[in-house]
Residue, then its C-alpha position, 0 to 999 in steps of 0.5 A: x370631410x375633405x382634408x385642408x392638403x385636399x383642397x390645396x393640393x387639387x384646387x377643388x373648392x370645398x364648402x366648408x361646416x361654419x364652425x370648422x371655417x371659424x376654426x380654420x379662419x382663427x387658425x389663418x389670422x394667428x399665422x398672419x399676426x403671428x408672421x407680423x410680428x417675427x417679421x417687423x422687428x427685423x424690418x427695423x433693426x435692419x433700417x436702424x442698422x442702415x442709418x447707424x452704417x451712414x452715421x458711422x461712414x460719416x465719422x470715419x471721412x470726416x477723421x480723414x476721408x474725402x470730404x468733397x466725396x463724403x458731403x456728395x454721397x452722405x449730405x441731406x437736403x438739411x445740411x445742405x440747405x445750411x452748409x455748401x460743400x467748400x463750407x464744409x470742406x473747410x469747416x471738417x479740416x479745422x475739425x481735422x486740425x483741432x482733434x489733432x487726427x482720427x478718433x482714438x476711441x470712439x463708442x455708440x452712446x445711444x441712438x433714437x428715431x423720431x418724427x418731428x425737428x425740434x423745429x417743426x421739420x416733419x420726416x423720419x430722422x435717426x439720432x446717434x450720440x458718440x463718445x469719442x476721444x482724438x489724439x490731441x486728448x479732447x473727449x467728445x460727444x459727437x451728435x449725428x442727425x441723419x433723416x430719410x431722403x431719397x429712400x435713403x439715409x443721409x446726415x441732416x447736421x453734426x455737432x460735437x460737444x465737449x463730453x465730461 
């Protein structure tokens, strides 16, 4: 019986027994399955890992980078749909102000895709929840909503809520 590297090896088409062309097939598809399943879940903890990049970036502008740049490069349709980019500006700036500058302490609470808005807006979204805490002393939950666009991640809303 010609050997699998045979076949492989010269390209001559073999006619298999069917009992070995089971065997064989069983073989193929527990390599495929077996391939599927190491593969998928680095596939998404490497999408989990880009929108928790996004959700960090905007943090860190929102503590002091260029607002009019960060809105340009990080804003979704959503957020845009409600805020334009001079809102925006000015909303972060009294952020700015009332935190009293940079987050001292800031850690990823938790994190959880879903598909569906609470308002019935269907997509890929990424939820994050931070425990940071500013100079001027306030502890805070900062609630980043991120959603899928443009093969991208980008940040649909942000609320912070005072954290206990």
């Amino acid at each position: 019986m010609p050997s699998i590297l045979h076949t492989i090896t010269t390209g001559s088409a073999v006619k298999w027994p069917p009992s070995e062309a089971r065997r064989l097939a069983r073989i193929a598809s527990a390599v495929v399955v077996a391939g599927l399943v190491l593969l998928s879940p680095a596939a998404a903890q490497t999408d989990r890992d880009n929108a928790e990049s996004v959700a960090t970036a905007w943090l860190r502008g929102i503590d002091g980078g260029d607002l009019s740049a960060l809105y340009d490069q990080y804003g979704g349709p959503t957020l845009r749909q409600g805020v334009d980019k001079q809102q925006f500006i000015e909303q972060a700036g009294i952020i700015r102000i009332q935190t009293g500058g940079p987050a001292t302490m800031r850690t990823l609470v938790g994190d959880q895709e879903f598909h569906q808005t609470p308002t019935g807006q269907r997509g890929t979204f990424h939820y994050f929840r931070y425990r940071a805490r500013f100079p001027s002393g306030s502890a805070v939950f900062e609630d980043v909503y991120l959603e899928m666009a443009n093969g991208g991640w980008k940040v649909a809303g942000v609320w912070l809520r005072p954290a206990q």
